[in-house]
N, C-alpha and C positions, 0 to 999 in steps of 0.2 A: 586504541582499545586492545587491551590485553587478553590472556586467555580468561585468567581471572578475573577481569571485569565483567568479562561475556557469563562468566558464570554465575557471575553475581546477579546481573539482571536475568537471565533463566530463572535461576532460584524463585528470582520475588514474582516475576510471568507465571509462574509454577501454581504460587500459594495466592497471591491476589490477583491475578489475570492480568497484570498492567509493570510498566516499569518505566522511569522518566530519564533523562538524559541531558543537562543540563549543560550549557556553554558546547553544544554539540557542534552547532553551527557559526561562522562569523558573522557578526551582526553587519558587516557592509555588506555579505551576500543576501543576509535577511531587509535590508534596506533596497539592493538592487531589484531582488523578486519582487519587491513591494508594488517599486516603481514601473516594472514591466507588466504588473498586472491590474494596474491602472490603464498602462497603454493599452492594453489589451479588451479589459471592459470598454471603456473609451470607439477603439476601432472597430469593434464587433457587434455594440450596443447593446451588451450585456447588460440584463438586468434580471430583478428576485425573479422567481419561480410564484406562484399563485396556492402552493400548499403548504400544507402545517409542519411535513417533515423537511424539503428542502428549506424551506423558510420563504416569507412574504418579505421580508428587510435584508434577507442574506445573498450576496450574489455569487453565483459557481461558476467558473471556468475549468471545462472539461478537456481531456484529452491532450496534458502540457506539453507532451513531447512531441508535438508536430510544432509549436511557437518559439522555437530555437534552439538551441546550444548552451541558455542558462540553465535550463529543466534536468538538464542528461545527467547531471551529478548528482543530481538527488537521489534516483534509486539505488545506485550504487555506496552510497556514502561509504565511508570504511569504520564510520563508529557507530552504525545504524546495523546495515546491512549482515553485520559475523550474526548480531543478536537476531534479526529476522530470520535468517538459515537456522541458526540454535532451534526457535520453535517451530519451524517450519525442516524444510531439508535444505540442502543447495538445488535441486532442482524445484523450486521455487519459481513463480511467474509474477510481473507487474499486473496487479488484476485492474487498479485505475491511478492514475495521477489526477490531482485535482486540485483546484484553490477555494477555500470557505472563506469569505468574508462576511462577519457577521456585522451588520448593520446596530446603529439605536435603534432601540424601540421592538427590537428581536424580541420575539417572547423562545423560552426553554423548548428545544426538539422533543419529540416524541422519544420515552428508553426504548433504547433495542438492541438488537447484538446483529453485529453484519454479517453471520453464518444462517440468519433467522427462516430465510427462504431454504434453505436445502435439505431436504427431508432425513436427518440422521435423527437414531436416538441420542439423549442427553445424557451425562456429557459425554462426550466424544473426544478421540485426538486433534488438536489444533490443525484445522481445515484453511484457517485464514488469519493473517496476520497484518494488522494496519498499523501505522504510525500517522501521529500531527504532527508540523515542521509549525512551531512559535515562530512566526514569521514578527507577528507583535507582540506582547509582552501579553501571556494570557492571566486574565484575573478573574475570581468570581463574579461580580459588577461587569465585563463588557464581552461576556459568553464564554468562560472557561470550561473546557470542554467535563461534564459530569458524568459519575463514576461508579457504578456499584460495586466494592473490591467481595473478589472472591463469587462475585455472579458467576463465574464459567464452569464453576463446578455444580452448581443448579442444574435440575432432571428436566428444566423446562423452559423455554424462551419467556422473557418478560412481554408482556401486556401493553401494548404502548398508548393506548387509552386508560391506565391506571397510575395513580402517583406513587414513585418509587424514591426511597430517602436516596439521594447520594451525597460525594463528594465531590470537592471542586479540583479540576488538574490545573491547578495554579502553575505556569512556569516564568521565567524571565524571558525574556526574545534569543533568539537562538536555541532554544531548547528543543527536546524531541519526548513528545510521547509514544509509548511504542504497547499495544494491548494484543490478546488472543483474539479470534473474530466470537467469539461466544459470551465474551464480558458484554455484560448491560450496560448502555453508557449513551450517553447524548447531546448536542451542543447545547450551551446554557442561555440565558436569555441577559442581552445585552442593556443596563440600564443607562451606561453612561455616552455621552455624546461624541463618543470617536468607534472608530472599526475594529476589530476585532481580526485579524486576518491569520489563516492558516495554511499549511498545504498539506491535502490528507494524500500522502502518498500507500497505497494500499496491496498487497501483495496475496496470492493464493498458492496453494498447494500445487506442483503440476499436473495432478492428474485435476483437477476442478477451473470449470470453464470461468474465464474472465468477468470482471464486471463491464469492462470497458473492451469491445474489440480491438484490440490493437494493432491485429495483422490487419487487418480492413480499414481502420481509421488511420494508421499511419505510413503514408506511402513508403514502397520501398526504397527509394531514390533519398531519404530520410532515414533509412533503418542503415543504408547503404554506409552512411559517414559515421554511426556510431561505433563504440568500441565492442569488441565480441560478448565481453558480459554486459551490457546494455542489450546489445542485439539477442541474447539468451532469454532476458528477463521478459521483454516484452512478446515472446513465445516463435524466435525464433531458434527452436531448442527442440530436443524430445526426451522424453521423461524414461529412466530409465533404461535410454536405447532405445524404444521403441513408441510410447505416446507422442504423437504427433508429428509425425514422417509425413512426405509427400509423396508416392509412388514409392517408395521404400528408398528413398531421399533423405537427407535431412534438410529439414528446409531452408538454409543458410547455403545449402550446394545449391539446392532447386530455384529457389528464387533471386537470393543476393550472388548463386554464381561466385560462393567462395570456393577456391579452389584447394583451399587446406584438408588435410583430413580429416574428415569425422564422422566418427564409428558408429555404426547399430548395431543392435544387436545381435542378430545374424552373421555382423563381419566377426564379430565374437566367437561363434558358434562355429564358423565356417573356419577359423582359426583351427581352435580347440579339437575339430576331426579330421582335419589336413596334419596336426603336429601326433595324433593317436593316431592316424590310418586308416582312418574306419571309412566306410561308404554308407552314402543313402541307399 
C-alpha cells in the first residue's frame, strides 16, 4: 500500500463515504478464518440472534481476539490499516472485532450508520471507521453488504424503518471494504443456499468509547503476547498523552508491566521546563 494508494482511497472515503480493496487478503487466510469460525460456532453453540438488525438466519461471533493468534493480524493489516489512520488519526482504537455470517433465507438489515447512537450534529468529522473482511465471495444474491454512496454528508441519520435505494458492495473473497461510521449502509438479504460470511473489523476515534470493551473482555495474560500496536489498538494506549492513563500511568506500564518507555503528557511538559528553567 503506497502513499498514493492511501490517497486514493481517502479521496473516494471523502466524496462517497466508502472505498473497497480488492485481493487485499490471501484467500487461504480467508479459507482458514472460515474454518475456525465454524469451530467456533460449533464449540460455543452459537447461534442467530432473535432480532431484525442482528439477524434471525445470521450468526455473530463477538470478541475475535480472545480465540487466538489467527484474529491478531487483522487489525493491524498494512493494506487496511495506513487507510483506517488516513480517516481516522493514528491514535485510533479497535472499537469491535467480529464475524457476520449471513445465513439463507436472511432477509435485508435495517439502513443505518454506525455513528447513529452518538449525539453530534450532522455531518460531522469521521468519528468511526469500519471495514468488512470478504471472507466469502460477497454478491448481491447471498447478503452483499448495501450501500447508500455519499449518505455521510446527509444533516441527518437514516430511518431504519424506511426503504432506502442502495447499492450492492459486491466483492470477490479476500477483499476489504472500508466505510466512514456515518454512511447508511446495511447487510443484504441472502437468497441463495450457501453463507455468506464476513469479518466486520471495526475501529473508533480515541477519544470515543468502544463498541466492544476490550480491556474487560480481553484478559491481560492475552494482551500480554500481543505485539505493541495490537496492544495500542485495543486501548492499551492514551490518546494524545493523556486520555486514558491509569493513575497517571500509561496503561501498558500499569497493567501489562511494560517496562519501556512511555510518555505522557506531563513527561512532556516536565521536560520543556527543566530544559527553560522555569519553576512551578
Amino acid at each position: 500500500m503506497t502513499t498514493a494508494d492511501v490517497t486514493t482511497h481517502l479521496d473516494e472515503i471523502r466524496e462517497q463515504g466508502f472505498t473497497s480493496l480488492h485481493d487485499a487478503v490471501d484467500p487461504a487466510l480467508c479459507r482458514q478464518i472460515a474454518q475456525d469460525l465454524d469451530r467456533l460456532a460449533r464449540e460455543f453453540d452459537i447461534t442467530p440472534a432473535t432480532n431484525l438488525f442482528e439477524g434471525r438466519h445470521t450468526t455473530r461471533i463477538y470478541n475475535l481476539l480472545v480465540h487466538g493468534s489467527l484474529y491478531e493480524g487483522i487489525p493491524v493489516h498494512p493494506s487496511v490499516l495506513p487507510i483506517v489512520e488516513g480517516v481516522l488519526d493514528p491514535g485510533l482504537l479497535i472499537s469491535s472485532l467480529s464475524s457476520i455470517s449471513i445465513g439463507p433465507g436472511e432477509t435485508a438489515q435495517p439502513i443505518h450508520a454506525d455513528d447513529q447512537l452518538i449525539p453530534l450534529p450532522r455531518p460531522h468529522v469521521p468519528i468511526i471507521c469500519n471495514t468488512m473482511w470478504a471472507i466469502t465471495e460477497f454478491t448481491e444474491e447471498n447478503g452483499a453488504t448495501r450501500l447508500v454512496p455519499g449518505s455521510h454528508l446527509r444533516d441527518q441519520a437514516p430511518n431504519p424503518l424506511e426503504h432506502h435505494e442502495t447499492i450492492a458492495a459486491e466483492m470477490p473473497q479476500g477483499s476489504v471494504l472500508i466505510w466512514v461510521g456515518s454512511l447508511w449502509h446495511g447487510g443484504g438479504a441472502n437468497t441463495t443456499d450457501r453463507r455468506r460470511v464476513g469479518i466486520a473489523m471495526n475501529y473508533c476515534a480515541g477519544y470515543i468509547r468502544q463498541q466492544e470493551n476490550q480491556q474487560l473482555g480481553i484478559p491481560p495474560r492475552i494482551v500480554a503476547g500481543f505485539t505493541r500496536r495490537l496492544q495500542e489498538l485495543v486501548g492499551y494506549s492514551v490518546y494524545n498523552g493523556l486520555v486514558g492513563h491509569i493513575d497517571k500511568q500509561h496503561p501498558a506500564a500499569a497493567i501489562l508491566r511494560r517496562s519501556d518507555h512511555l510518555s505522557m503528557v506531563w513527561d512532556l511538559l516536565t521536560s520543556v521546563t527543566e530544559s527553560s528553567g522555569e519553576e512551578r
